[in-house]
C-alpha positions in Angstrom: 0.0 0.0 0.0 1.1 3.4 -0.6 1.6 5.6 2.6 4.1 8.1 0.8 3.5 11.4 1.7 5.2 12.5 -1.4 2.8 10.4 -3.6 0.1 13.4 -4.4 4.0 14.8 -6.1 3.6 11.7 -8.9 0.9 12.0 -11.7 -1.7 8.9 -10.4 -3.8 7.5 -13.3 -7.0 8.3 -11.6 -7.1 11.4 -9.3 -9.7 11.1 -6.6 -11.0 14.1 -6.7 -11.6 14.3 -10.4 -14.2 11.3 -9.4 -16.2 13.5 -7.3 -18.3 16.8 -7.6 -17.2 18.1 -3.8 -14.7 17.6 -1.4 -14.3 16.9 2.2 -16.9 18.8 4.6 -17.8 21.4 1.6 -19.7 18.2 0.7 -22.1 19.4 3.0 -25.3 20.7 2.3 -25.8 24.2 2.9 -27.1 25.9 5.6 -30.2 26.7 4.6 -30.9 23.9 2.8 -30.2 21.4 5.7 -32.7 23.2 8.0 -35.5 22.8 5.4 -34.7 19.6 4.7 -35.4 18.1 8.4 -37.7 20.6 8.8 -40.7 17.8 8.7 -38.5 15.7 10.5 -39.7 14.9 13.5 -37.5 15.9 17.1 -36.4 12.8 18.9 -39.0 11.0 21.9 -37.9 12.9 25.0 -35.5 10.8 27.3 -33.7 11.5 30.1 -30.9 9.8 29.1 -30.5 11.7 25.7 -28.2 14.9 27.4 -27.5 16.0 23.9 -29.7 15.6 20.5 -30.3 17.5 18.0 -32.0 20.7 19.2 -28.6 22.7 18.9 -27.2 21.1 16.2 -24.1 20.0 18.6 -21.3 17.6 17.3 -22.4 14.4 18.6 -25.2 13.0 20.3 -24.7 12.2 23.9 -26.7 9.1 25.7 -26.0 8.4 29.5 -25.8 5.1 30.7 -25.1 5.5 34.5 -24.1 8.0 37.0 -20.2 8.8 35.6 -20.6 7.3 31.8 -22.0 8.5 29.1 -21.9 7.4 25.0 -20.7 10.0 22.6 -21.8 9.0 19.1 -21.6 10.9 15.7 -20.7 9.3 11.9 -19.2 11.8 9.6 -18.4 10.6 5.7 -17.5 12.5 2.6 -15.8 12.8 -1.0 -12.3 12.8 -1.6 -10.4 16.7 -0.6 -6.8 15.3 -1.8 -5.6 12.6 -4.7 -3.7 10.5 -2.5 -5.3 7.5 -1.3 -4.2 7.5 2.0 -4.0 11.0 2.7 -7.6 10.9 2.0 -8.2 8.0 4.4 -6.3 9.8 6.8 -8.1 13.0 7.0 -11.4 11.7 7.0 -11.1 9.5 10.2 -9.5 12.5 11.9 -12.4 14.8 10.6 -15.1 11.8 12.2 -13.1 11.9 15.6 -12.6 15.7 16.1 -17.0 15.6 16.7 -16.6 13.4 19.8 -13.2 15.1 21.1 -15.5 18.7 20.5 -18.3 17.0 22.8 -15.1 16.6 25.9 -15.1 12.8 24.6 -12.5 9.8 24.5 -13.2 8.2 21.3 -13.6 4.1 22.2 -14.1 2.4 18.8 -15.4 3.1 15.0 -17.1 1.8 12.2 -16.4 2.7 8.6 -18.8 3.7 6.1 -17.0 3.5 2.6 -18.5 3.7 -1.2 -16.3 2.5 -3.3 -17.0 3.2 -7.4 -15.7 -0.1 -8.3 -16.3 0.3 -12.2 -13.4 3.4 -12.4 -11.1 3.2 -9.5 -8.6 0.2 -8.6 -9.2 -1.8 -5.7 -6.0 -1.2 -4.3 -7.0 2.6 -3.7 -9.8 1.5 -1.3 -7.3 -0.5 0.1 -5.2 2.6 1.1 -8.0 4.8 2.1 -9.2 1.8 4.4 -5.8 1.8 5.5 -5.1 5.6 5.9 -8.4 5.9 8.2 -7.1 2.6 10.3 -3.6 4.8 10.8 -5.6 7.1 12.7 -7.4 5.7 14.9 -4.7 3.5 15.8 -3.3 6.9 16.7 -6.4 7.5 19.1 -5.9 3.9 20.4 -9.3 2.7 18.8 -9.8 -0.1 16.7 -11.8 -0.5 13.1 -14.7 -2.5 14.7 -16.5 -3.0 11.1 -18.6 -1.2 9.1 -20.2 -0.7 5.6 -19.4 -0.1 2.3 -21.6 0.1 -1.2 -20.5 0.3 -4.7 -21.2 4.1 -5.5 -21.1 6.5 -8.1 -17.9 8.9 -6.0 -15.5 7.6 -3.4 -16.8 8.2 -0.3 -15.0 7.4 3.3 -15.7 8.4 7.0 -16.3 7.1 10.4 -18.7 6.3 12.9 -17.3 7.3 16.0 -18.3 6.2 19.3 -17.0 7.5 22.3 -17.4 7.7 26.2 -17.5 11.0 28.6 -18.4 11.8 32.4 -22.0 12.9 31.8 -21.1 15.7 34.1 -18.2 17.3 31.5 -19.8 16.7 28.8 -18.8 20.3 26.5 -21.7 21.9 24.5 -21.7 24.1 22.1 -25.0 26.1 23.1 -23.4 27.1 26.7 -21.2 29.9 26.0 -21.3 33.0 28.7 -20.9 37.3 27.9 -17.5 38.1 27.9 -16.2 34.4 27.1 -13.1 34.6 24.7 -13.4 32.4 21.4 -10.0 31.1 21.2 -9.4 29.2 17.5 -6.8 26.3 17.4 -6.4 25.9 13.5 -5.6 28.1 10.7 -8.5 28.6 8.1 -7.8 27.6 4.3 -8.8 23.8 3.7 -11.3 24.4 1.4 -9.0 27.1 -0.2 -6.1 25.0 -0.6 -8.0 22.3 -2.1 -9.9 24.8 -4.9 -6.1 24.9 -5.6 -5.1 21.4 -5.6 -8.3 20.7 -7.6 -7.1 22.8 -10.2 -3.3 21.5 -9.7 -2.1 25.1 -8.6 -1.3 24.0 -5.1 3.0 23.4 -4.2 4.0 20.7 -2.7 5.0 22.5 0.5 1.4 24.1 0.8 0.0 20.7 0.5 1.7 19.3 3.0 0.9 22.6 5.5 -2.9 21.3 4.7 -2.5 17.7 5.4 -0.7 18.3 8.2 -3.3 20.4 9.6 -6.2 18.0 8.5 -4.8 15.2 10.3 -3.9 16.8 13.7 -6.1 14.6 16.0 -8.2 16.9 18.3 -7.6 14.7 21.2 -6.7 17.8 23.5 -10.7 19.0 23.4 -10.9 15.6 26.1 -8.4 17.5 28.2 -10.2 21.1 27.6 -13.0 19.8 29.5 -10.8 19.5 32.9 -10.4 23.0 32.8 -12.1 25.3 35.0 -14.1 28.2 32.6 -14.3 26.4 29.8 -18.4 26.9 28.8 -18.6 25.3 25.2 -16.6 24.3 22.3 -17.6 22.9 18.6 -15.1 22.2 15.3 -15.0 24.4 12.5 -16.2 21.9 9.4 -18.2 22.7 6.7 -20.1 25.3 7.6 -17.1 27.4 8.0 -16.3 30.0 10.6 -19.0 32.1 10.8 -21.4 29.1 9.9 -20.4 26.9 13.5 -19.5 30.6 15.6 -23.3 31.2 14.7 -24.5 28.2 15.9 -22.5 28.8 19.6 -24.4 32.1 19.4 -27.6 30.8 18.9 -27.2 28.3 21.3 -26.5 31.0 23.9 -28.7 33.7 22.8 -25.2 36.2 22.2 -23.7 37.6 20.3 -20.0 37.5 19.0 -17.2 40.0 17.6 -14.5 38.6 16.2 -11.1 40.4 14.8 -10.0 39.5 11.3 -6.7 40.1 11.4 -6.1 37.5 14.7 -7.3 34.9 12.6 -4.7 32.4 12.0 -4.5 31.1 8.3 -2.5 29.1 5.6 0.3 30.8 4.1 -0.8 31.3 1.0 -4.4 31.3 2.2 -5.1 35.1 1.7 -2.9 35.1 -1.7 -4.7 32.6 -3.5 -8.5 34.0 -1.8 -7.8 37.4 -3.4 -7.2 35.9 -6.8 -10.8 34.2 -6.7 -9.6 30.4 -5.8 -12.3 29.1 -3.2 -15.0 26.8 -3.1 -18.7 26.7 -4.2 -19.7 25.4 -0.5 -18.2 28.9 1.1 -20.3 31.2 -1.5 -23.5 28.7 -0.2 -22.5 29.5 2.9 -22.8 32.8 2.8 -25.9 32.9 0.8 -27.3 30.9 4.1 -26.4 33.5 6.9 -24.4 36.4 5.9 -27.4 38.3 6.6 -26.6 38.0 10.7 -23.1 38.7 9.5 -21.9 42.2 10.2 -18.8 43.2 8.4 -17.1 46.2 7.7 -18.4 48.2 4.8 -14.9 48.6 3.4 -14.1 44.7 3.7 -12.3 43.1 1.0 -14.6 40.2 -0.8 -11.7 38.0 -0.4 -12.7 37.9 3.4 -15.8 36.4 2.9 -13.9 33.5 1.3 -12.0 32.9 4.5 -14.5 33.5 7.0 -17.2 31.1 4.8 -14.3 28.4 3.6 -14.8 25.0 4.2 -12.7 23.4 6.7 -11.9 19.5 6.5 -10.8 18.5 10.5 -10.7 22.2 11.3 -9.6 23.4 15.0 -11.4 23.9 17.8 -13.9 26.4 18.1 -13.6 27.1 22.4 -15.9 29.5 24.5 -13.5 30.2 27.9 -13.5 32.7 30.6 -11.3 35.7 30.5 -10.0 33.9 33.7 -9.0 30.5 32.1 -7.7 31.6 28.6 -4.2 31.6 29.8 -4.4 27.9 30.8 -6.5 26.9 27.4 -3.9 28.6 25.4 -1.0 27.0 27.5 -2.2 23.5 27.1 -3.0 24.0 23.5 0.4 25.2 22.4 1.6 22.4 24.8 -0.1 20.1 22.3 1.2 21.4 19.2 -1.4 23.8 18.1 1.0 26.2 17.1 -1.4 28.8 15.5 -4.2 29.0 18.3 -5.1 32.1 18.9 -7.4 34.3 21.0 -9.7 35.7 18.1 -12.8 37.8 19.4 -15.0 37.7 22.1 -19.2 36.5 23.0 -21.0 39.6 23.9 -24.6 39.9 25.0 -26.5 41.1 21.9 -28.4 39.4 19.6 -27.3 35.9 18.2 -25.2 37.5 15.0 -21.7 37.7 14.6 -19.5 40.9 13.9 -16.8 41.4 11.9 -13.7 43.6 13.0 
């Protein structure tokens, strides 16, 4: 199997991505279109047990089963974001985990759900993305307990997860406070990046800064929960920034201002957003909310790309106490999340965001 990470450098005889019409988590429907999609579906039966369902569209759901154990469970799937078989794999298993890790989970097993278009691509590509998504969850100590797959039309690969958490620590992302910092602990760009790679217009080196990011395991949102001040967290995935920060703020009935220029992003993220490379998902995006968006009248229309990008296994999306930012930031630089940064603040308005 091929686990080079210089293999997306060689010209494969069928590209992934020219086998699918999306990518990653802009795979995702919009917005908009989601809500009126399940809105005839009906809620879930009250139960006691069910801490966390679908009423603020959190991460995961969250059943408890006794006094100090509850199940985190989510399944997450999509279309190939990179060429390389494994890469691919790789990404979206860390993308599935990072929803229990935002609930203050340990991940304890998963399934894979895989569609495989066996009529155009070679059997020994499954194999690697199979074997790319069992890579990382041996890195989370979990094992591949099964799963499904289908003949299909596109590649697609993810992960149901299943995790455990103290019912008492589980992290929501409805429960944010007035004057909790939103610290961020990726840079923005995936979707980006991968216009560019679509198009072949993306350097090695900038592909491996996205990979790299897209496959950093989440695993510190378990630790997050142990501190003091911490109110809520999500992930940033397909929805983009502003799509999950608007969620937090609807949750919570506030409002939030964030700065542009503390948001942390790819290299090249700006350059290649001001030339017009994005994705279809982030103009969607906007079209679904930028109407509780405030931005500034003279704002570039390149920001809107990067506030409304796509992310694939984004960062963290954390709601902390003036008090406890220190110690979030501490342990997540501890961890290797280099470009976390403290980047605006929940305030009590209305549930919109504002752009600085």
């Amino acid at each position: 199997m091929n686990t080079s990470k210089e293999a997306h450098l060689a010209t494969p005889s069928v590209r992934l991505t020219e086998m699918a019409h999306g990518g990653g988590c802009g795979c995702k429907l919009a917005p908009t279109v989601l809500s009126r999609i399940l809105a005839k579906v009906p809620m879930a039966a009250p139960a006691a047990q069910l801490l966390v369902g679908t009423e603020t569209d959190d991460d995961a759901a969250v059943y408890q089963i006794n006094e100090h154990q509850a199940i985190v469970a989510t399944t997450d799937f999509f279309m190939p974001v990179v060429d390389d078989p494994f890469d691919f794999g790789r990404i979206a298993a860390a993308n599935a985990l990072s929803d229990v890790y935002a609930m203050g989970g340990t991940p304890i097993m998963a399934l894979a759900v895989v569609g495989v278009p066996v009529d155009k691509m070679p059997l020994d590509m499954a194999q690697d993305i199979l074997a790319g998504g069992a890579s990382v969850c041996t890195a989370a100590g979990i094992p591949v307990a099964g799963g499904h797959s289908i003949d299909s039309p596109e590649p697609i690969y993810g992960l149901v997860a299943i995790g455990m958490v103290d019912p008492s620590q589980v992290i929501r992302n409805s429960t944010a406070r007035a004057g909790d910092k939103i610290v961020l602990t990726k840079p923005l760009g995936v979707g980006i990046y991968s216009a560019a790679l679509k198009r072949q217009e993306l350097d090695a080196p900038w592909y491996e800064e996205m990979v790299r990011s897209m496959t950093q395991l989440n695993a510190v949102g378990a630790e997050i929960r142990t501190i003091g001040g911490v109110h809520a967290m999500t992930d940033v995935t397909g929805f983009g920034l502003l799509g999950h920060l608007l969620e937090m703020c609807r949750g919570a009935s506030l409002g939030a201002e964030i700065e542009f220029e503390a948001l942390p992003l790819f290299t090249h993220a700006q350059r290649l957003a001001e030339i017009g490379i994005g994705t279809g998902g982030a103009k969607r995006n906007w079209k679904s909310y930028g109407h509780e968006v405030d931005l500034p009248v003279d704002a570039p229309e390149w920001w809107r790309g990067v506030l409304c990008d796509p992310q694939t296994s984004g960062g963290l999306l954390i709601a902390c106490s003036s008090e406890s930012a220190p110690k979030v930031l501490e342990l997540l630089r501890s961890r290797d999340f280099d470009h976390t940064r403290v980047v605006g603040e929940f305030c009590a308005t209305p549930p919109r965001v504002c752009v600085r």
